[in-house]
DOMISE-318756 format. One record per residue: x, y, z of N, C-alpha, C in turn. Coordinates in pm, whole numbers, plus 50000, padded with zeros to 5 digits. Example, Ala and Ser with C-alpha at 12.3 -4.5 7.8 and 13.67 -1.06 7.14 Angstrom:
2
513194943150780512304955050780513204967050780512854977550708513674989450714512905000350787
% end
This chain:
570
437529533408956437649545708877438589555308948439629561808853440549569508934439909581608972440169592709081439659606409078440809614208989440209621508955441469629808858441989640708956442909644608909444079654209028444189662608950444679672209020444839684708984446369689809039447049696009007448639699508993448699714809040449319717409158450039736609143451209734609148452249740009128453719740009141453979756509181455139751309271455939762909341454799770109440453939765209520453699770109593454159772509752454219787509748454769795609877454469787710033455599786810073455409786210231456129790110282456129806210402457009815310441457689813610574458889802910597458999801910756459309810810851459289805710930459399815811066460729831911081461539828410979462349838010983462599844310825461059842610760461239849210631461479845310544462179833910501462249823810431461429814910336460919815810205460039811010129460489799210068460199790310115460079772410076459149773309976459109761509862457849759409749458149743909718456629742009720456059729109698454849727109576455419717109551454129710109433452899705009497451699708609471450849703909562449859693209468449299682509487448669672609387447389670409511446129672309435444849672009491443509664609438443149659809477441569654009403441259668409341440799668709214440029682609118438659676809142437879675809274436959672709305436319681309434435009683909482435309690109620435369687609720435549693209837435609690009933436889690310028437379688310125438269690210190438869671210208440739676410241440939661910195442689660210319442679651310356443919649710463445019656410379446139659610447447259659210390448459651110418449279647610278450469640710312451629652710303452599653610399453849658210346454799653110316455659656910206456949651110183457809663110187458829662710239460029674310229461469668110195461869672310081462619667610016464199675209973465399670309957466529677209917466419671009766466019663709737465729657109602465259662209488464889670109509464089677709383462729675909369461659683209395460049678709429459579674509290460449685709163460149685009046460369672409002459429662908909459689649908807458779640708976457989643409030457369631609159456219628509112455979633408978454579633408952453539618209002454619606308957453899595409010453219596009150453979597109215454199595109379452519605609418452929620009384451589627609399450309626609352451049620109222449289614209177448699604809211449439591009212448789579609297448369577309485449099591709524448259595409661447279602909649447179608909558445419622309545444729614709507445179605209413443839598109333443469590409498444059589109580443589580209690442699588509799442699601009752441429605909822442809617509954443679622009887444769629109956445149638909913445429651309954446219665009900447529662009939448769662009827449909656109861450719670809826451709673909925452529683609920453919679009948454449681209804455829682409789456829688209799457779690709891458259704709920460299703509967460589712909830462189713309845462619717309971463369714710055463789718110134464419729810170464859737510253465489751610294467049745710153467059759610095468289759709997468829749509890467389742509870467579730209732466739736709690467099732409502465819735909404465359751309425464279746709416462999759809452462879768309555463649759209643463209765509774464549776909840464359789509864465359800309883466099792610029467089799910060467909798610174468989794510118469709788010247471239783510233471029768010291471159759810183471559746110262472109737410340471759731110432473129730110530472199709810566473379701710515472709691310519472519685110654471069677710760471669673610824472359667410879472859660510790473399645610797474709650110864475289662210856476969666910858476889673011032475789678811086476019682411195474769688411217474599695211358473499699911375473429716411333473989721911254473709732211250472509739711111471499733011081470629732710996469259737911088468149741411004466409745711056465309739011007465969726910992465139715710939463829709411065463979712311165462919708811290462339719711253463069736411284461719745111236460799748011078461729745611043461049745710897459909735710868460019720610940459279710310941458059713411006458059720711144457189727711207456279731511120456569745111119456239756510977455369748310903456059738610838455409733410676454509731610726454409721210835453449706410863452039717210948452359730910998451239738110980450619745710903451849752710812450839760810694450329750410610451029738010595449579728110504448439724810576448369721410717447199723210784446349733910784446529746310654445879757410676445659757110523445999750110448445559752210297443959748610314443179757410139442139758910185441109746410151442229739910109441289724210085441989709810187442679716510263442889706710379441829701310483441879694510551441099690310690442029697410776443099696110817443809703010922444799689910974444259675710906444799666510999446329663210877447699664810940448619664410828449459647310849449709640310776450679626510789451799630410699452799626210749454209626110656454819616310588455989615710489456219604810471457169603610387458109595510352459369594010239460219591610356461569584110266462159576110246464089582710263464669574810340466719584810355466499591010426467189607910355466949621010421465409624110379464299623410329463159622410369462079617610495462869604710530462749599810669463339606710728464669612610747465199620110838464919636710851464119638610727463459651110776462269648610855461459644010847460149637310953460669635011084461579628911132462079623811243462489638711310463379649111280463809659011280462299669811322461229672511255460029675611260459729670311397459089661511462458529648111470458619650111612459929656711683459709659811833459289672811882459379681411744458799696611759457519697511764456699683911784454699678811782454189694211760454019693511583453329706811550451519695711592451369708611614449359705111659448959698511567449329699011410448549691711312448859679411247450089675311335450689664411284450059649711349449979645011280448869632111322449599619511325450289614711183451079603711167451839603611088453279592711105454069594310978454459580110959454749582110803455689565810773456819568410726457619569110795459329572710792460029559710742460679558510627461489546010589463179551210557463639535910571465319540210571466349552510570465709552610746466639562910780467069558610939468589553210985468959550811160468449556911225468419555311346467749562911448469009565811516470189562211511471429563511523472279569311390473229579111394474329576411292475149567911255475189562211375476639550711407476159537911363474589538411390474089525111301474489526411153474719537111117474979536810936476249538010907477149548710979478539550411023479469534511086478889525811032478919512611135480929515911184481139517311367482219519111432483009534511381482439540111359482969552011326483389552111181483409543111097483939543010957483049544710825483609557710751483179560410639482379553210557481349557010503480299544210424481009552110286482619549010263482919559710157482399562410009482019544009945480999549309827479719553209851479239555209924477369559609925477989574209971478349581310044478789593110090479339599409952480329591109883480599599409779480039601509674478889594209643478259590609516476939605509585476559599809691475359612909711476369627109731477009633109792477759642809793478249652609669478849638909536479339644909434477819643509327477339631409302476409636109174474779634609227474369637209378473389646409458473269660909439473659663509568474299674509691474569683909601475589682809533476439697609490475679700209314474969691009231474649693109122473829704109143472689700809232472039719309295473069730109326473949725709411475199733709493475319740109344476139733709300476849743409154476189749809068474379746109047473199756508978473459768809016473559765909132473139781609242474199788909249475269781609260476899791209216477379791309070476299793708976476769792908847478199786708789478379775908863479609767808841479069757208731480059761508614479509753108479480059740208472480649738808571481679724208557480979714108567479869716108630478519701408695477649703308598477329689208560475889690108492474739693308532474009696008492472369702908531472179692808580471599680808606471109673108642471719659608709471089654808817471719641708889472339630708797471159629008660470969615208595472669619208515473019628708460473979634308383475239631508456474979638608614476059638708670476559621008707475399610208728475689598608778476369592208614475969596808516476359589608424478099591508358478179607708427479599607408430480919601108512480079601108656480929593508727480609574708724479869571908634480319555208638481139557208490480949567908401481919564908295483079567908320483519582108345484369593308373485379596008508484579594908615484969599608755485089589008855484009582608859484089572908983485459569209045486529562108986487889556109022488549567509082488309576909006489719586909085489319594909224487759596409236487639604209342487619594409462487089579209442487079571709537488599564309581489579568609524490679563309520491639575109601490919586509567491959599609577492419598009725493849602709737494449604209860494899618909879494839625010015494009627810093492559626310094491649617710124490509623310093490019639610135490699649810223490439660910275490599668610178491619669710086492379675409958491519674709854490089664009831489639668209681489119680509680489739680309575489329695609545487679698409495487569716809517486049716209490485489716909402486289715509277485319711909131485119701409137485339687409261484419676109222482979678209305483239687409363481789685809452481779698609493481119710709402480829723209371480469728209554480239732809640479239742809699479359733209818479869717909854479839708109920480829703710027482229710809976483829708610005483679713010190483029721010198482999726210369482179713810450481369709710357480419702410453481089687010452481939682610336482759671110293483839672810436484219684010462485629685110578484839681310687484029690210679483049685810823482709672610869482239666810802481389650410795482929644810802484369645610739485699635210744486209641810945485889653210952486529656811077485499653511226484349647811144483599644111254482389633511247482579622911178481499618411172481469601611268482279605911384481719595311478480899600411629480279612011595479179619411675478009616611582477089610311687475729608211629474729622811617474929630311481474389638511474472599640911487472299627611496471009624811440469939628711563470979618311686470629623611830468379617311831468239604811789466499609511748466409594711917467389591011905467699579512031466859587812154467349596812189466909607012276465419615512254465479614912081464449626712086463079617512050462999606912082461749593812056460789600612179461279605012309460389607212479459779620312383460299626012322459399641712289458349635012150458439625712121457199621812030456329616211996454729622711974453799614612006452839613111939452719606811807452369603011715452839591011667451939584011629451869570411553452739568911407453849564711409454639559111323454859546511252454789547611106454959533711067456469533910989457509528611025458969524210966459009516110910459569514210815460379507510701461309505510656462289495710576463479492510585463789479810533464399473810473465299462010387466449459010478466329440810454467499433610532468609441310433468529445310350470169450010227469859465510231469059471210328469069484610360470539492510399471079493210390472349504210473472089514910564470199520010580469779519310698468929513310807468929500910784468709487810855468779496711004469549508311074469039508611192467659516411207466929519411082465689519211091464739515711211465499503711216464459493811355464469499611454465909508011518465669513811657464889524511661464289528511546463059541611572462249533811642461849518111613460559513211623460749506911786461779505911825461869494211950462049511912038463019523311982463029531712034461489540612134460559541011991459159549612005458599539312082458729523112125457979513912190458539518812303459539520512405460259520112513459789534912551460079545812458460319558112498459259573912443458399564812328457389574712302456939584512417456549597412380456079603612461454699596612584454039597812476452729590912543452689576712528451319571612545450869555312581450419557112419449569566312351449409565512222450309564112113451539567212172452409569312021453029556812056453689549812227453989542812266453389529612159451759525512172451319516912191450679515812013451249522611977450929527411812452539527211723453099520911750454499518411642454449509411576454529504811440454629495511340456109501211252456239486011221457879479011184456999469011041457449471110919457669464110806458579465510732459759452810730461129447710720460989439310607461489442010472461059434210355462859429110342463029421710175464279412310162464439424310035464789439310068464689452810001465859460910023466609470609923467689476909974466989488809975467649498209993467449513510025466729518509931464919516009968464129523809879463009525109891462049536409898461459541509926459899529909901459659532309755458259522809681458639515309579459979508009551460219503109506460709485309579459649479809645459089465409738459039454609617459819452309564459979443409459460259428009491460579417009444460749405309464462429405209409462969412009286464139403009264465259416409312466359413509358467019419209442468259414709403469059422809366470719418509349470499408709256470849394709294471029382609250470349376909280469219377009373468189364209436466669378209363465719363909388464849361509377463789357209468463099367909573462959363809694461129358009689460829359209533459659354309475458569360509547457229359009486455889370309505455859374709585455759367509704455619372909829456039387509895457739388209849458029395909883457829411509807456749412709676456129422509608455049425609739455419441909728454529449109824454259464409749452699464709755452379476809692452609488509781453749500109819454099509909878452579519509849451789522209747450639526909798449419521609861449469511109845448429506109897448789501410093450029506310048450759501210233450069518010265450489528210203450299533310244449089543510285448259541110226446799542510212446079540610304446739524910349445769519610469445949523310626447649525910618447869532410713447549547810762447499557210641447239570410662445309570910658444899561610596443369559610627442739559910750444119552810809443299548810952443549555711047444669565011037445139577111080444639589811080444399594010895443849608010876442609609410851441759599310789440679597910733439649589310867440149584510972439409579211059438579564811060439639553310907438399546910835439119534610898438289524310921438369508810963439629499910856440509504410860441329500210715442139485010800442759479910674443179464510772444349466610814445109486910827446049486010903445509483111051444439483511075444399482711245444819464311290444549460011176444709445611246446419440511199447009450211140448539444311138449229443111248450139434711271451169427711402451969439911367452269443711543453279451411481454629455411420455009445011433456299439411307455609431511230455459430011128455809425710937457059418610925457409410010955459459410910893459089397610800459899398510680460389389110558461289379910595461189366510620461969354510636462739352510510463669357310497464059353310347464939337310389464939332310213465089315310230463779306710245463099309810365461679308010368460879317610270461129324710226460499338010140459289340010177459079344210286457539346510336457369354010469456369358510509456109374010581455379364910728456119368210831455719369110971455289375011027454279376611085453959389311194454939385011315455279396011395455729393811519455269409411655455859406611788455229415211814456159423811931457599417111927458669425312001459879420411925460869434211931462369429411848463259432511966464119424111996464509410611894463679402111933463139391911869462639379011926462509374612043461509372112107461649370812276461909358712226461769346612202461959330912196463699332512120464109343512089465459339112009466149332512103466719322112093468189313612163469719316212093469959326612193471919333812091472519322012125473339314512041473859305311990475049309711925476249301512013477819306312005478119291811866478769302711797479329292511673480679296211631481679287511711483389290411713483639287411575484919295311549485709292011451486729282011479487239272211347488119268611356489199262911245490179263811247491259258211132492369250211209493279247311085494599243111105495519251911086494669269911075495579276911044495629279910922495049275210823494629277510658493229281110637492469290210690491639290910673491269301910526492319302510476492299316110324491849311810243490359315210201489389313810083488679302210118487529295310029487229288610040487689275910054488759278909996489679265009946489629259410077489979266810195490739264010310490139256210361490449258610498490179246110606489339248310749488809265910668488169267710820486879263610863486649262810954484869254410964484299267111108483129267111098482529269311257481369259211281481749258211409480429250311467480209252711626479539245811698479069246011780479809241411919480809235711873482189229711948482949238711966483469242412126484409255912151485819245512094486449258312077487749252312020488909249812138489759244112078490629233912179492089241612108493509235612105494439243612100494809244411948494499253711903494569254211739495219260011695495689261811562496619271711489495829284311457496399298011492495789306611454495859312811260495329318211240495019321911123495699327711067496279337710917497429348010934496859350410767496509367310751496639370210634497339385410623497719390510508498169403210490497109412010420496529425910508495879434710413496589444410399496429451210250497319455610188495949467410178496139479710227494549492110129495459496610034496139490709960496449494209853495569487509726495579468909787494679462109743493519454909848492559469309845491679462009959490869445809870490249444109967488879435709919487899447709876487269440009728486549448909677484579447409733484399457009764482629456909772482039450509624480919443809701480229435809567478619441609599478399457209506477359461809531476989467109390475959479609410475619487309332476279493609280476599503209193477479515209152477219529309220475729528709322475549538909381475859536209524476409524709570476769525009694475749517009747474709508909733474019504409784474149489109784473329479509904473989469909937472549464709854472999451109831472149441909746472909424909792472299413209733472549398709772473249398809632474699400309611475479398609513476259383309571476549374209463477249363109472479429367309518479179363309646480819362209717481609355909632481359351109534482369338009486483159348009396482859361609365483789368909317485379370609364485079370509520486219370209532486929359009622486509345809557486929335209584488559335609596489089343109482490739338409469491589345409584491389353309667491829366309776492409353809876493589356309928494149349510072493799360910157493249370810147492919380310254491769378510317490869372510292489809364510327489909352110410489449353310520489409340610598488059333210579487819322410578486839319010549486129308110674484919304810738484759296510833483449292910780483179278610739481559275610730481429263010812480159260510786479539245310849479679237610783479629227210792479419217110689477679220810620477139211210522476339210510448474999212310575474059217010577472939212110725472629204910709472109195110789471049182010801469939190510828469669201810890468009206110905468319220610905466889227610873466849241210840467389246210945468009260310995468159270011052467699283711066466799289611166466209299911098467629314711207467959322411145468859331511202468019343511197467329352411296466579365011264466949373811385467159382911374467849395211458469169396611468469399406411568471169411811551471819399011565473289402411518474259391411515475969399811554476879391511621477719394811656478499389311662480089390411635480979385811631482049389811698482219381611825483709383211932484989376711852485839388311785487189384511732488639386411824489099372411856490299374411895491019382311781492079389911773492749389211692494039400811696495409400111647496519408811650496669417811529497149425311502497639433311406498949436411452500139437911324501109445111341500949462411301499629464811300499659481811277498959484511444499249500411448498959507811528497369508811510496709506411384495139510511366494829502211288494129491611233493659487411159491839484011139491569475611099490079472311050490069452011037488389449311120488429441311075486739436811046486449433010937485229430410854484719421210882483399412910889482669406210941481499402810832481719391410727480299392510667479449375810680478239377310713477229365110739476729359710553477519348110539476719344210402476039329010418474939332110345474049315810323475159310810182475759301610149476329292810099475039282210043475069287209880473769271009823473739260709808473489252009765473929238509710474939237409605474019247309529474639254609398476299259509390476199264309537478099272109543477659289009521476399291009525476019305209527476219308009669476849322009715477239322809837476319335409836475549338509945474779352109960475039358010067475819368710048475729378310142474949382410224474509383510338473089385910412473069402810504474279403810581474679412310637475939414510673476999420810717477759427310766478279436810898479889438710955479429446111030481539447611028481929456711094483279468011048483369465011222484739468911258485219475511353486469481811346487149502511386487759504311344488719499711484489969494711502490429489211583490509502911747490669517111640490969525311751489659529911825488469527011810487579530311817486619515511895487659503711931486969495811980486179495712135487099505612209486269509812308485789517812309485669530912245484889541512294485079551812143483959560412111484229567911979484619576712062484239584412180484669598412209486029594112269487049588412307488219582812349488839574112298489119579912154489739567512040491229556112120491379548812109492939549112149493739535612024494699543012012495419527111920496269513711941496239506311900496729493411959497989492211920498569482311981499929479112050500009463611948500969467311857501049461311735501619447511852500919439611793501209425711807500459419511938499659430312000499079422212121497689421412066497159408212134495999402612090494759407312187493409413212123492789420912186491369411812120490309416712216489279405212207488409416712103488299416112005486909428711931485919424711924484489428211908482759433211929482709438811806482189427111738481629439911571480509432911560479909442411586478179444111569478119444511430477509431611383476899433011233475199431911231475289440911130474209441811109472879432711103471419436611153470479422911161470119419011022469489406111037468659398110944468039391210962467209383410878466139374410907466319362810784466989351110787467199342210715467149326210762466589321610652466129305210688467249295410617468579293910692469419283010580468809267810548468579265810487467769254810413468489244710468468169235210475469049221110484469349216810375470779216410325472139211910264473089227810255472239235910288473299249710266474189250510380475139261110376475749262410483476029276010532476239275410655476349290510738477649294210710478329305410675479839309910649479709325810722480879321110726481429337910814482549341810755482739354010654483949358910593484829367510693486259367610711486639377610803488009382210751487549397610711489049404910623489339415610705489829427310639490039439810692489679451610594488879447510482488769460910379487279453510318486619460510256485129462910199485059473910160485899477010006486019487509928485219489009843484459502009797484419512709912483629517109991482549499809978481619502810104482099509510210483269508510249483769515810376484939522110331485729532310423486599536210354487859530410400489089529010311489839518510383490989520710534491819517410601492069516110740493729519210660494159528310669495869533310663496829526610654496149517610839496839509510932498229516410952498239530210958499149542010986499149543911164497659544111179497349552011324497589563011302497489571811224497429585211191496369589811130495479601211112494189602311046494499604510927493449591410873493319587310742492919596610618491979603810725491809614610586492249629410529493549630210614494019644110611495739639110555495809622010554496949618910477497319607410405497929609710333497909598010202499039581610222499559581510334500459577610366499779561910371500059552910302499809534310334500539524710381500169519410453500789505410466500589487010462500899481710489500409467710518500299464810678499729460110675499259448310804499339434210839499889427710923499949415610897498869409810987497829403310965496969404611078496789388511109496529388511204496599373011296494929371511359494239361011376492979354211416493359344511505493359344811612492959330711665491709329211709491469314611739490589308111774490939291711897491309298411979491719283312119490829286712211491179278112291490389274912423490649288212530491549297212526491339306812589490829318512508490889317612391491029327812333489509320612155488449325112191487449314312100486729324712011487379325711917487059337711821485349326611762484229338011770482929335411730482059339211722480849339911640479629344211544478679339211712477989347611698476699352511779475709349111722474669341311650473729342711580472379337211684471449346111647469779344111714469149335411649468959320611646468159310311585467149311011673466199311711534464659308711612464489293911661464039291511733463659277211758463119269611661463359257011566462669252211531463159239211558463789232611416464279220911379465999223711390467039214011481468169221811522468979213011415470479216711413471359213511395471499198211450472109188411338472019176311388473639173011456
% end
């Protein structure tokens, strides 16, 4: 039987410097005193009704609350994603005690949501207000640079939240009639209307501010600086001491999620918050309670359906409510074997049993598209022909995602026909392979530009000829040693690159095969490389690249991958 709830909207909370925040508050209409959840949101608290009701009915007072200068809530917005100059730690403070003072609270408060929802909690989270007990923070880095992957623009997700997010409030509040009232309005104009020209536009510094009302200062900001980890939570894990549960999708785009969890294990304040971190890693992109089974193009079947309230119930049960729930007996990693489609406990990341396993590339020098001739295996390479394609960011390689910027298991064979694509697989397997944790790829390789880019993507290959994308990972060439000491390369000399791609957890079946794509563009997942050596976003200026791969015996361009032990390669 459900408890019935009860609804206030716009209720007052006055921070520390005068400032009146308002939140929707959703409660059992029953008596008694009852934990609280917080959510603090740039999103709009208004239309959450689900979310608040299916936590009160769970025996919870759920407070929803716009953030400093969104919606409802007075002030001036200042996102943190762009820099540190925002009051989102004190304001988090503030909240997470005046709800410990409402008059149907216990006093004991848990937090929770999902992006910049997670990253408001995290932000909170080292300021240990007295009433804060626990949180479940999902897809949000614990790094910038984990999402920023090498300093480079995530340019469609940045532009898609910036223009029909961010500024649709921005332009309410500056009576600028040019934006639609609403997100759903504004997203429906830019996949009909807008999308091509703003993601295309050159300068990106130059769009102007009727595409993104109230936003244009904070847009300069984030292009003039976003290879400083604003987030800084790497550091701020020793100041926090409370029990956290994280969350996150192998097709997350904040997949560095995980270093909150290996972070708060190493560096929590105390032995309690230390010895109290939980990690659940589903086959999920960037989303909050939406733990579904079918994803992009795959089908990662039942298993991977997970009820986000009932996850979360058991965890804040055992937290706020003090009750025997079966979070106490979860491992503290959860992670999704996808391929295997089924849920592991584990109990340190990365894998203590992982064996990193070098898998060279190799060709005759034709390795462009599938067609080609490139293979990797387990054999270092001997004196080979190196590789040679032209990227053009005029015609990058196109991203095979969402329309909002988000990553999903879309089929590669789209862009089967591209010579800009190098291609390296295995042959067919004789026995399964299981690949789970980070992965890396040491690229020999030359450019004739002063700056360029080179892309890195891990695909399972089916029987079928379905190729699945799994993860990814960028390096911008000037930025290969150091973000605070960019420097550019010396067209034509061959330099060894480190592109950290992103983790996963995948089982290649036996007859599939392991492939490694290697370009220089992933448009507009990222934003594209000049190959000017001049900054990209203050000028419109393009060129080509002629870019070179090898793979010899001095020089053994190759994939890093963590196989679990099982059944090997024959």
């Amino acid at each position: 039987m459900s408890v019935p709830v009860i609804k206030e909207v716009d209720i007052e909370a006055t921070m520390r410097d005068g400032t009146v925040l308002r939140a929707d508050v959703y409660r059992p209409n029953v008596g008694g005193r009852f934990p609280t959840l917080l959510h603090r949101t740039p999103y709009n608290k208004a239309g959450r009704d689900e979310v608040g009701n299916q936590l009160a009915e769970r025996g919870y007072g759920v407070v929803m609350q716009d953030v400093r200068g969104r919606y409802a809530s007075d002030g001036a917005f200042c996102p943190g994603f762009f820099s540190a100059d925002h009051r989102d730690s004190e304001d988090g403070f503030d909240t997470v005690e005046w709800a410990a003072q409402l008059p149907w609270s216990t006093g004991k408060v848990g937090t929770f949501g999902n992006s910049y929802c997670g990253w408001t909690q995290w932000e909170l989270a080292h300021t240990r207000p007295p009433h804060l007990v626990a949180m479940m923070a999902g897809g949000i880095a614990a790094n910038l640079l984990d999402r920023e992957l090498s300093g480079v623009l995530r340019m469609g997700r940045v532009m898609d939240w910036t223009v029909n997010n961010l500024s649709v409030d921005m332009a309410r509040r500056l009576g600028d009639l040019r934006k639609p009232n609403t997100t759903d309005e504004a997203g429906r104009l830019w996949d009909e209307r807008d999308r091509s020209k703003w993601l295309w536009f050159l300068p990106l510094w130059e769009i102007p501010e009727e595409a993104m009302p109230g936003m244009r200062t904070h847009w300069r900001r984030w292009l003039g600086d976003h290879t400083s980890d604003h987030f800084g939570f790497l550091e701020k894990h020793r100041r926090v001491n409370v029990p956290v549960l994280s969350t996150t999708g192998w097709y997350d785009q904040q997949i560095g999620t995980i270093k909150h969890f290996t972070g708060m294990v190493k560096s929590g304040m105390n032995e309690h918050a230390r010895k109290n971190q939980y990690l659940i890693v589903g086959p999920w992109t960037h989303t909050m309670n939406e733990y579904v089974s079918q994803v992009g193009e795959v089908d990662f079947g039942p298993e991977a359906c997970r009820n986000f309230y009932e996850i979360a119930d058991a965890w804040f049960s055992r937290w706020l409510k003090g009750e025997e729930t079966r979070a106490a007996d979860w491992p503290p990693i959860q992670l999704f074997v996808m391929g295997a489609n089924t849920w592991r406990g584990e109990v340190v990341w990365p894998l203590a049993r992982t064996v990193y396993t070098e898998f060279y590339f190799h060709s005759g020098g034709k390795a462009n598209s599938p067609a080609g001739d490139g293979i990797i295996s387990q054999q270092p390479p001997q004196e080979e022909s190196p590789d040679r394609y032209t990227y053009d960011p005029r015609d990058p390689v196109m991203s095979l995602y969402t329309p909002g910027g988000q990553h999903e298991p879309i089929d590669q064979r789209a862009l089967d026909g591209r010579q800009d694509i190098l291609v390296y697989s295995t042959p067919p397997l004789a026995a399964p392979v299981e690949v789970t944790g980070p992965v890396v790829v040491k690229l020999w390789a030359s450019s004739s530009a002063r700056d360029t880019d080179f892309v890195a993507k891990l695909i399972d290959v089916h029987p079928n000829g379905f190729a699945q994308e799994l993860c990814y990972g960028i390096v911008r060439a000037r930025y290969r040693e150091s973000f605070d000491e960019p420097s550019l390369i010396e067209p034509g000399r061959v330099y060894e690159y480190t592109i950290q791609v992103n983790p996963t957890s995948n089982l290649f079946k036996r007859g599939h095969r392991i492939r490694m794509d290697i370009s220089s563009s992933d448009f507009p997942n990222f934003d594209r490389n000049h190959n000017t050596g001049g900054d990209d976003y203050k000028e419109a200026a393009l060129q080509t690249a002629q870019q070179t791969v090898y793979h010899e015996r001095s020089r053994p361009s190759r994939v890093i991958l963590p196989v679990i032990p099982g059944e090997k390669l024959s």
